[in-house]
N, C-alpha and C positions, 0 to 999 in steps of 0.2 A: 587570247593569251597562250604563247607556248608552254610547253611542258618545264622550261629551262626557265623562264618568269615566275612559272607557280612554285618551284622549288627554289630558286632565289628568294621567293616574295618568306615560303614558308619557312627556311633557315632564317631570314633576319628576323621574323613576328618572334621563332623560337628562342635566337638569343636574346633578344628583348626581355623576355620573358625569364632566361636563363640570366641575364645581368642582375634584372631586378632579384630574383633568388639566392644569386650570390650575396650581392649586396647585402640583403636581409641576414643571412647566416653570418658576414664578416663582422655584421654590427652587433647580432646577437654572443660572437662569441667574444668580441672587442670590446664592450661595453661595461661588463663586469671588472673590464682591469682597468677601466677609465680611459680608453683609445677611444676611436671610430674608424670606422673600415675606412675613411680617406688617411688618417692616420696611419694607419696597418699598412696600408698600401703602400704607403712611400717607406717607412721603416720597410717592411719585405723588400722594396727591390735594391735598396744598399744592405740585406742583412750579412753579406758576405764582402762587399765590397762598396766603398765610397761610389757615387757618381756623381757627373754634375743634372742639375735641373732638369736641361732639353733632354742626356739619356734617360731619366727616369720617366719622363712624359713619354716617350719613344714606348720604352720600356712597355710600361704598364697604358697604352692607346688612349691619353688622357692630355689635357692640354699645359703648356709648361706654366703660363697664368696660375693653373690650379694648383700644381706640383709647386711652386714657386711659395704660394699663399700655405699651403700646407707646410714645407718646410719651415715657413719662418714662425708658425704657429709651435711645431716642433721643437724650433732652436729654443724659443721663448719657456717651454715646458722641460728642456734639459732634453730632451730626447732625441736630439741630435744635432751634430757641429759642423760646423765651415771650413773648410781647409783651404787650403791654398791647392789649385790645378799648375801642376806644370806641364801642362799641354795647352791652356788657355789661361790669360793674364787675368782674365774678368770673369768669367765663366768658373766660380769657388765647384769644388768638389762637396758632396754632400754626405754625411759618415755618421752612423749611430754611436749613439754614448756608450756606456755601461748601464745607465738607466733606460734608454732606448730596450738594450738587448732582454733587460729586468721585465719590462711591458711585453715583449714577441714572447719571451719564453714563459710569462704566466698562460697565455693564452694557447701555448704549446699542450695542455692534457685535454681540455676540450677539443680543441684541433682535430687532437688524434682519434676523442671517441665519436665526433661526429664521423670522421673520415673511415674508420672501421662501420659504421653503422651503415654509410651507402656502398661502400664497398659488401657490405652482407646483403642489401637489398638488390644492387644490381650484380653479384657476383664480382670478382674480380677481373678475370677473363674481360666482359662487357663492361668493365669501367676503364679497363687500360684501352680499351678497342674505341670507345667513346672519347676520350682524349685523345688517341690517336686522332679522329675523325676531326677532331676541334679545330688541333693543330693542324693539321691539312686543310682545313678550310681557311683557316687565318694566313696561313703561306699564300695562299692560292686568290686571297682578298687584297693582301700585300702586291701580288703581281698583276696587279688590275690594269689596264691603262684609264685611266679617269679621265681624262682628257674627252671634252665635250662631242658628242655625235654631232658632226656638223647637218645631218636632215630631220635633228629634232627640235622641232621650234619651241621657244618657251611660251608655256600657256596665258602667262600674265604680262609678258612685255607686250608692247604696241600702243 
């Protein structure tokens, strides 16, 4: 295994690892306002602006199936509505309520003390440099070519 395999292999084990953590933290701090970080999630990426479905799966690297089922679970809860897209006839736009905003911004004071707490453990300096590092890696996964190795044979076909 090259050097370039063992650091591919060890950033994906890491974010694995780092998803699950997130995760864990969105639910612990979502849960006392009666969200769940799939909840959170789709409210956070319209909390500034409507989007429809497929942006939000885009969005947040999740499937629009899931986005899809969370929103209507959403609508259902008041915490967020339909609009009509005038860019696409079919394709509604998705937009937080006032009750929506009422659930993001309860969970705004935890938010912030967990967020000062690793910002004190890792410094600030190393936490902006660490997301620096994120997002450059997420650009740079984005410009992948994926498109199959033609001399890699699949281990189970045949």
């Amino acid at each position: 295994m090259t050097r370039d395999q063992e650091l591919l292999g060890a950033a994906a084990l890491m974010s694995f690892k780092l998803n699950g953590q997130f995760l864990e933290l969105a639910e612990h701090l979502a849960r006392p306002v009666g969200v769940t970080a799939a909840w959170w999630q789709v409210l956070g990426a319209i909390l500034h602006t409507p989007l429809a479905v497929s942006a939000i799966a885009r969005e947040m690297g999740i499937t629009r199936q899931a986005v899809q089922r969370t929103a209507d679970v959403l609508e259902g809860k008041g915490l967020i509505e339909y609009h009509d897209n005038p860019a696409h006839r079919r394709a509604k736009l998705v937009a937080i309520t006032p009750e929506g905003l009422d659930a993001v911004s309860a969970i705004t004071p935890h938010h912030a003390h967990h967020a000062t707490q690793l910002a004190d453990l890792l410094g600030q300096d190393a936490f902006a440099e660490a997301v620096s590092a994120l997002t450059k890696l997420s650009k740079a996964l984005d410009a992948l070519d994926l498109a199959p190795c033609a001399d890699t044979p699949h281990p189970i076909a045949g």
